[in-house]
C-alpha positions as CSV (number, residue, x, y, z in Angstrom):
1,X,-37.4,-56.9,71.9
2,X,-37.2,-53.2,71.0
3,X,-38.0,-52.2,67.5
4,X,-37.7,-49.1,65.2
5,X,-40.0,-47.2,62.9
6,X,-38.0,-44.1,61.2
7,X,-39.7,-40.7,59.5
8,X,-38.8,-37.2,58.7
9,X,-40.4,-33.9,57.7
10,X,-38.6,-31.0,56.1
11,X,-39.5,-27.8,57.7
12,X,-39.6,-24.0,56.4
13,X,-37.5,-23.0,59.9
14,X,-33.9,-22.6,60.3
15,X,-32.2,-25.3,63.0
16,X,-31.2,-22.3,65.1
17,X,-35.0,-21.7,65.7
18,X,-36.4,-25.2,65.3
19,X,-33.6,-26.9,68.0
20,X,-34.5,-24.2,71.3
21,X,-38.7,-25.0,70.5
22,X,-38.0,-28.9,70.3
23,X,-35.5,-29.1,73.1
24,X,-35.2,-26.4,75.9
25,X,-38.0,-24.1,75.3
26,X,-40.1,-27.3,74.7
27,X,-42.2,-27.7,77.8
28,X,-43.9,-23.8,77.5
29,X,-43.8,-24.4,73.6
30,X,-46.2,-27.7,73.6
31,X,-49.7,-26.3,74.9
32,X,-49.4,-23.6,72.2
33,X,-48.7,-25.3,69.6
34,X,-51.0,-28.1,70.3
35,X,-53.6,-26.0,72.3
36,X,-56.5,-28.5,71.7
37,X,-54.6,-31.0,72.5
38,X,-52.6,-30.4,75.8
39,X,-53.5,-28.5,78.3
40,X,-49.6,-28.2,79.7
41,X,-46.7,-29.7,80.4
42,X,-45.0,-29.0,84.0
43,X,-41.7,-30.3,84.4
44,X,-41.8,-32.0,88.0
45,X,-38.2,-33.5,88.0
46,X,-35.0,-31.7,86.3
47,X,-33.5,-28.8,84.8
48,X,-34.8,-29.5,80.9
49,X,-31.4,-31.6,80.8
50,X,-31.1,-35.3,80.2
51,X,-33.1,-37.2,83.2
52,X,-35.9,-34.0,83.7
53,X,-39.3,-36.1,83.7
54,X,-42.3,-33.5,82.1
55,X,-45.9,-34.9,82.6
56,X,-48.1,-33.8,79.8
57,X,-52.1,-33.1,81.0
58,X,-54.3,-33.4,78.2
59,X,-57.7,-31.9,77.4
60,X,-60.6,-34.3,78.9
61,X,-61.9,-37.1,75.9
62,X,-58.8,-36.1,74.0
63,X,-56.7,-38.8,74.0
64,X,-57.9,-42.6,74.4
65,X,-54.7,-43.8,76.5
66,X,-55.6,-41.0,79.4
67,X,-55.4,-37.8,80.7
68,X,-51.8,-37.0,80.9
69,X,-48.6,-38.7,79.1
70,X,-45.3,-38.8,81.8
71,X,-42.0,-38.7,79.5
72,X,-38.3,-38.6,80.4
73,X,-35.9,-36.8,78.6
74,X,-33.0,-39.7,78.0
75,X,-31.0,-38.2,75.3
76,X,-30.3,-34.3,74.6
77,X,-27.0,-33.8,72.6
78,X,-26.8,-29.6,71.9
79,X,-23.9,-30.3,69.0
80,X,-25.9,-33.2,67.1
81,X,-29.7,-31.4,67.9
82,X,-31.0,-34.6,69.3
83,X,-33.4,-35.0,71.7
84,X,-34.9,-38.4,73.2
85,X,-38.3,-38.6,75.2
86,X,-39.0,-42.0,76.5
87,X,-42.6,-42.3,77.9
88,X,-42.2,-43.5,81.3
89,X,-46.2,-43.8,82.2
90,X,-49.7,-42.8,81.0
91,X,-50.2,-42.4,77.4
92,X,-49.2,-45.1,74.9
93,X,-48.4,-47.4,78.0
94,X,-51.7,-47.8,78.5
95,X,-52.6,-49.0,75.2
96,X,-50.5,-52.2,75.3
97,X,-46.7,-50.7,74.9
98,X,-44.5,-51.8,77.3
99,X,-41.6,-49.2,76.2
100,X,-41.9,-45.9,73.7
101,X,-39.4,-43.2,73.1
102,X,-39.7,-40.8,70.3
103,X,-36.0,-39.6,69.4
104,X,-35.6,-36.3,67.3
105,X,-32.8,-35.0,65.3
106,X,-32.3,-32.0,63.8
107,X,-30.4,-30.9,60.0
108,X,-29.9,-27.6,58.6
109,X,-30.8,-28.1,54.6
110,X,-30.6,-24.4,54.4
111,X,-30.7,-21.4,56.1
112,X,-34.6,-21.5,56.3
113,X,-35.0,-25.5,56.2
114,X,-34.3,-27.9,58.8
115,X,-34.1,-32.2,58.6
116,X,-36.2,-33.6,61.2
117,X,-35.3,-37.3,61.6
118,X,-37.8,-39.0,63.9
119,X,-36.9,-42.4,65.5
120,X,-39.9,-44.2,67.3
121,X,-38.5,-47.2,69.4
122,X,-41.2,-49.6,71.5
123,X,-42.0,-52.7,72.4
124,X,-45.2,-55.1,73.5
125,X,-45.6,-57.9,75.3
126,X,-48.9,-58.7,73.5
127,X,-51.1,-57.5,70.5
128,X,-51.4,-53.7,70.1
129,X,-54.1,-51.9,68.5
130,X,-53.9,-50.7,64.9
131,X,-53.8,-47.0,66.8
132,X,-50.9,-47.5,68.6
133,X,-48.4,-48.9,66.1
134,X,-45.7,-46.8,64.9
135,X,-47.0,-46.0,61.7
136,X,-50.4,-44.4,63.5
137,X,-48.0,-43.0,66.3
138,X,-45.7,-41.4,63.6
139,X,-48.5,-39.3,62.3
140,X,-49.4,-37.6,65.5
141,X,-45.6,-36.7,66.3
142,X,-44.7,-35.3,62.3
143,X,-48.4,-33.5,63.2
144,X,-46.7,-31.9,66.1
145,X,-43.9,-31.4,63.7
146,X,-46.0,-29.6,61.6
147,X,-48.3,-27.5,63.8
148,X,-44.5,-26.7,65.6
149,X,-43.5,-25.8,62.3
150,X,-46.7,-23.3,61.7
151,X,-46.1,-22.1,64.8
152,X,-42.8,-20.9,64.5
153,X,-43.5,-19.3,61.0
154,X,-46.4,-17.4,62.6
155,X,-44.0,-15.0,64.6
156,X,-44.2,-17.1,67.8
């Protein structure tokens, strides 16, 4: 059975920078903004549209679940600023989840200050480890959230 863990960060950027870096622009955006992190992301199926599949290479002894992460963008609505990512191999599949999708949307609070709701749905067919449960996986994404956010405000 699928379950939910909600978050959200305020950010010091506007929705009409924030929603191009999380959603179209996102595959070029993601190396620099994590650059210790991930070493790309190439899109090998789609147009950035609902159904493209991006495989994200990591940085060797980075991540515990592998070297690269394959996600498929299953929701992308340009009027609401949501954007879904379901991992589809790699990455938190290999720790024990049988389904993970992180699901972002977007809220102008103010001219310079955008809402980011952050919807983690998954599921297991046995025990997880304590890294791997939402509230652990939450932290890395409102980090990305963050070092997005830095990124942004740095003239990127």
């Amino acid at each position: 059975m699928v379950k939910e863990f909600n978050t959200q960060a305020r950010v010091g950027v506007g929705l009409e920078t924030l929603w191009p870096a999380l959603s179209k622009d996102f595959s070029f955006i993601v190396p620099k903004v994590i650059p210790n992190i991930v070493k790309d992301v190439q899109v090998i199926e789609g147009d950035g549209g609902v159904g493209t599949i991006l495989i994200f290479n990591f940085w060797p002894g980075v991540s515990s679940s592998g070297s690269y992460q394959r996600e498929k963008i299953t929701e992308l609505d340009e009027f609401s600023h949501e954007i879904g990512l379901q991992v589809i191999e790699g990455g938190y599949l290999n720790q024990g989840l049988s389904y993970y999708k992180t699901t972002y949307q977007l809220s102008a609070i103010g001219e310079h200050q955008t809402l980011v709701n952050v919807k983690i749905s998954y599921d297991h067919e046995s025990d997880i480890e304590e890294r791997t449960k939402p509230t652990k996986t939450s932290e890395s994404t409102l980090f990305y959230v963050r070092c997005l956010e830095k990124y942004l405000l740095n003239g990127a």
